[in-house]
C-alpha positions as CSV (number, residue, x, y, z in Angstrom):
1,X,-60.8,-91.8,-10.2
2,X,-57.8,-90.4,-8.1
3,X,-57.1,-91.3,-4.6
4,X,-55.5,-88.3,-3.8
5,X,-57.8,-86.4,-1.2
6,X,-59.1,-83.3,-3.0
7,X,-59.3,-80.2,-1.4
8,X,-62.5,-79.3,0.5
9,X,-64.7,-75.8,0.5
10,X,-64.2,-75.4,4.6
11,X,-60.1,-75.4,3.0
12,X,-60.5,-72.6,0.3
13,X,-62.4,-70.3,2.9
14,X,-59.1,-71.0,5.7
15,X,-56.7,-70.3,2.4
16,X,-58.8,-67.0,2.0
17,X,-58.7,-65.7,5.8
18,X,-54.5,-66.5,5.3
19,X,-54.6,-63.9,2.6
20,X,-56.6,-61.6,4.6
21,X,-54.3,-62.0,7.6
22,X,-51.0,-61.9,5.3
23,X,-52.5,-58.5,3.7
24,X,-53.3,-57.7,7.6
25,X,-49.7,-58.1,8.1
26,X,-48.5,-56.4,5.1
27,X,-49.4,-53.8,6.0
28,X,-48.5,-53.4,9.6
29,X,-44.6,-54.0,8.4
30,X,-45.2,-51.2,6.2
31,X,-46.5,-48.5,8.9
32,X,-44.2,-49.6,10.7
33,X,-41.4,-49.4,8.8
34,X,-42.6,-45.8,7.5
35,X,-42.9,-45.0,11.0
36,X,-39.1,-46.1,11.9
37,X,-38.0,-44.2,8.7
38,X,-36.9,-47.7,6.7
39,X,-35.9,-49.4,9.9
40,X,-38.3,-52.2,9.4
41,X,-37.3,-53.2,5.9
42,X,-36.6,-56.8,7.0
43,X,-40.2,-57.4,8.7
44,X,-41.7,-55.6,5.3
45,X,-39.7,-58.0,2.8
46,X,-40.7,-61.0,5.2
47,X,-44.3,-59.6,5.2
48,X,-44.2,-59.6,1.5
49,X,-43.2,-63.5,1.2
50,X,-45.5,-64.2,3.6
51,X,-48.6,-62.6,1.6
52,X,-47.2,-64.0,-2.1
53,X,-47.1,-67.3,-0.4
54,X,-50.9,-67.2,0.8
55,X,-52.0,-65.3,-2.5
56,X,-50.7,-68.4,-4.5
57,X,-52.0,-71.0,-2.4
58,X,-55.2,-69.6,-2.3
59,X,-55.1,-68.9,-6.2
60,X,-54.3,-72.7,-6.7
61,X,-57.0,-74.2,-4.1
62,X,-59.6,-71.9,-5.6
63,X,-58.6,-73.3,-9.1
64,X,-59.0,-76.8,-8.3
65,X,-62.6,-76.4,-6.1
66,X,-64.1,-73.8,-8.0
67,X,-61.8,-73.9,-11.5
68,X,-61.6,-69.9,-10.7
69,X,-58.9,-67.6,-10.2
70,X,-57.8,-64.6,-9.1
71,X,-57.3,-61.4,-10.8
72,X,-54.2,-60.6,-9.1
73,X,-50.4,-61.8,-10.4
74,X,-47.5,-62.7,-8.0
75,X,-44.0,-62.0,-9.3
76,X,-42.3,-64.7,-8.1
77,X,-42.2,-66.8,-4.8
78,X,-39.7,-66.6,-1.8
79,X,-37.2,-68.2,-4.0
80,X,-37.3,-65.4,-6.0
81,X,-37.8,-62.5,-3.9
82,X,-36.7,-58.6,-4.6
83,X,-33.2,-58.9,-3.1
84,X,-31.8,-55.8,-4.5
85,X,-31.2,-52.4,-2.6
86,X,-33.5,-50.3,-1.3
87,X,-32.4,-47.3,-3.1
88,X,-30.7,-48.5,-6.8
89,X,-28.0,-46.3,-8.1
90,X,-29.1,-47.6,-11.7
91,X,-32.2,-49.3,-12.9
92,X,-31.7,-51.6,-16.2
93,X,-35.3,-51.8,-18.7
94,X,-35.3,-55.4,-20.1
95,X,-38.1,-56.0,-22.8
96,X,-38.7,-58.5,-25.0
97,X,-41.7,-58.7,-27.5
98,X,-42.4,-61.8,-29.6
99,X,-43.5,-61.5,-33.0
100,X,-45.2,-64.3,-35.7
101,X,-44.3,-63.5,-38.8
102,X,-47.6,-63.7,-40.3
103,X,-47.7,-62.4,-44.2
104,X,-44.0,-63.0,-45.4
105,X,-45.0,-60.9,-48.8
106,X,-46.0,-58.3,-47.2
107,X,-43.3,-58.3,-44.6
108,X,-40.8,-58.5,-47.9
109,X,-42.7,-55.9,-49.5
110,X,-42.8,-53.6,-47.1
111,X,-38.5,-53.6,-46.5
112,X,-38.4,-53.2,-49.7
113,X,-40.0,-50.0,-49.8
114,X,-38.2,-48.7,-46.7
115,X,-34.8,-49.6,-48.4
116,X,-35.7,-48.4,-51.3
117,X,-36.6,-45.0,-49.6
118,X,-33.3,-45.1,-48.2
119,X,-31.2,-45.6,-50.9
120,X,-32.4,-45.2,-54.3
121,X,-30.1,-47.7,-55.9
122,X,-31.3,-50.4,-53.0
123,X,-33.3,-53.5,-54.4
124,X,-35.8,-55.9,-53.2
125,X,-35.4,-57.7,-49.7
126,X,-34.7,-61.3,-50.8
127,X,-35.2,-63.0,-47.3
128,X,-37.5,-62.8,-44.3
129,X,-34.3,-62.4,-42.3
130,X,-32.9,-59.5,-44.5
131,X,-36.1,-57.9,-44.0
132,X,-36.7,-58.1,-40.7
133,X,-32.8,-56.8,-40.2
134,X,-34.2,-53.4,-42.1
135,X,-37.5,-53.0,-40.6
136,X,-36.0,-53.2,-37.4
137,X,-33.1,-51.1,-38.3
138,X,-35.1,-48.5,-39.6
139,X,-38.0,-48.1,-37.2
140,X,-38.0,-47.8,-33.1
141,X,-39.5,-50.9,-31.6
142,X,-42.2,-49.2,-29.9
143,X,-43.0,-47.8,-33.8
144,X,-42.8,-51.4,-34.5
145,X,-45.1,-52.7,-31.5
146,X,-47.6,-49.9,-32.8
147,X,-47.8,-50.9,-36.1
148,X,-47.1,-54.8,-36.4
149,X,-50.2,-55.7,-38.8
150,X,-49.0,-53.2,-41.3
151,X,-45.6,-55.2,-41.7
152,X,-47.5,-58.6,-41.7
153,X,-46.7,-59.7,-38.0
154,X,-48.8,-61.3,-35.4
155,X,-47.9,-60.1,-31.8
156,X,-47.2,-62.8,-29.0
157,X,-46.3,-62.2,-25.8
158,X,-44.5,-59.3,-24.4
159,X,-43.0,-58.3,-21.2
160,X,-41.0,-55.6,-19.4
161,X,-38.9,-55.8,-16.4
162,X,-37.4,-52.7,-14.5
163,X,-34.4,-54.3,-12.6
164,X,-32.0,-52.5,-10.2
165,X,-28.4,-52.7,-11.1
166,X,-25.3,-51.0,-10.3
167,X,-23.7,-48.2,-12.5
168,X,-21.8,-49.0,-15.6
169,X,-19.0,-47.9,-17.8
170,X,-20.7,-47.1,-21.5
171,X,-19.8,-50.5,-23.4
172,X,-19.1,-52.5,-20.3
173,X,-22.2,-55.1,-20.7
174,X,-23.1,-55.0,-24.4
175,X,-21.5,-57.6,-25.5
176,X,-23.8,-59.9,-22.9
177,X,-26.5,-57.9,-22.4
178,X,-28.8,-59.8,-21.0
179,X,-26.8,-62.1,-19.0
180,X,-27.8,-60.2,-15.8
181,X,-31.3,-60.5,-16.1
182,X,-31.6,-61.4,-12.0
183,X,-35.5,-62.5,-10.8
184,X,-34.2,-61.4,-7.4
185,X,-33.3,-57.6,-8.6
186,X,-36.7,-57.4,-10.7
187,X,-38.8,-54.2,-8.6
188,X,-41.5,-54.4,-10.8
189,X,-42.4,-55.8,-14.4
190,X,-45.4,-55.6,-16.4
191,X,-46.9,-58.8,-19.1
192,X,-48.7,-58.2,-22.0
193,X,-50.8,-62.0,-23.5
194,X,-53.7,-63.2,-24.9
195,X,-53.7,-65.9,-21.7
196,X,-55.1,-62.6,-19.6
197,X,-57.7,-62.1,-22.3
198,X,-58.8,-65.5,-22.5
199,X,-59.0,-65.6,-19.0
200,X,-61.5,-62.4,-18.7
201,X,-63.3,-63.6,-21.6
202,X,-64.0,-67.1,-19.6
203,X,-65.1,-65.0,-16.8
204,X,-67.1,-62.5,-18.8
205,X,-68.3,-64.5,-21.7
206,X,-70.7,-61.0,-22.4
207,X,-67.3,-59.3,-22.5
């Protein structure tokens, strides 16, 4: 048995009146920036650590008394914190989507047809990577997100972030595209797994 001191239920009751006093605080900043038209940006963003902070301590004590969590999912900790502008000139849309490839026949099958429907004289796909270079050629990867099973993938994870950036020449990044992927310019990004759905389904076993 551990003789590290484990965390009591008076403790996960004072980590839930921080978050209700962080959210209390929150809020104030943002009145009262609204009310100084933007002048309080600074006590907002410190407002914002200051709740983050609470929700994930709170999240973690309640996990280890109760082995429950909250619905709710911080984007990152003060280390990580939107430092970007307030008003971007640009935004950049960074997405990624994993994909298992589940039935290689059919996934070979399948860019065979395509190529075949693109040119006549075309032959069979003879390698997973040669048909996954024409499926994805051929079809826009939301068409692929919508219609995985029918080319014999299994979808992973996904996620899309909406970063702020700064203007740029056409060509200027492509050949590193993704080397300015920034936490700390991220305003907002949305995740997509089958952790979530496990996690309701633990909740909800009914579900």
């Amino acid at each position: 048995m551990s003789d590290v001191a484990q965390p009591t239920v008076a403790e996960v009751r004072t980590a839930a009146e921080a978050v209700k006093a962080a959210l209390d605080r929150h809020l104030a900043a943002i009145e009262g920036a609204a009310e100084q038209d933007g002048g309080g940006d600074a006590e907002v963003i410190a407002a914002y650590d200051a709740l983050a902070g609470a929700a994930v301590a709170y999240d973690e004590i309640l996990d280890v008394v109760y082995n429950e969590v909250t619905p709710f999912e911080v984007p990152g900790s003060s280390s990580t914190a939107y430092q970007g502008p307030e008003e971007p000139e640009a935004v950049s849309v960074l997405i990624r989507r994993d994909y298992q490839v589940a039935e290689p026949d059919r996934l070979l099958a399948q860019a065979t047809r395509v190529a075949r429907v693109a040119d006549s004289g075309s032959g069979p796909a003879k390698s997973l990577n040669a048909a996954i270079g024409i499926l994805f050629g051929e079809y826009e990867p939301d068409e692929i997100a919508s219609r995985y099973e029918e080319f014999g993938l299994e979808e992973g994870d996904s996620t899309l972030w909406v970063a702020a950036t700064e203007p740029s020449e056409p060509g200027e990044w492509l050949a590193s595209p993704f080397d300015d992927a920034d936490p700390q310019l991220l305003i907002c990004r949305f995740d997509i797994s089958a952790v979530y759905d496990d996690e309701l389904e633990a909740l909800d076993p009914d579900r």
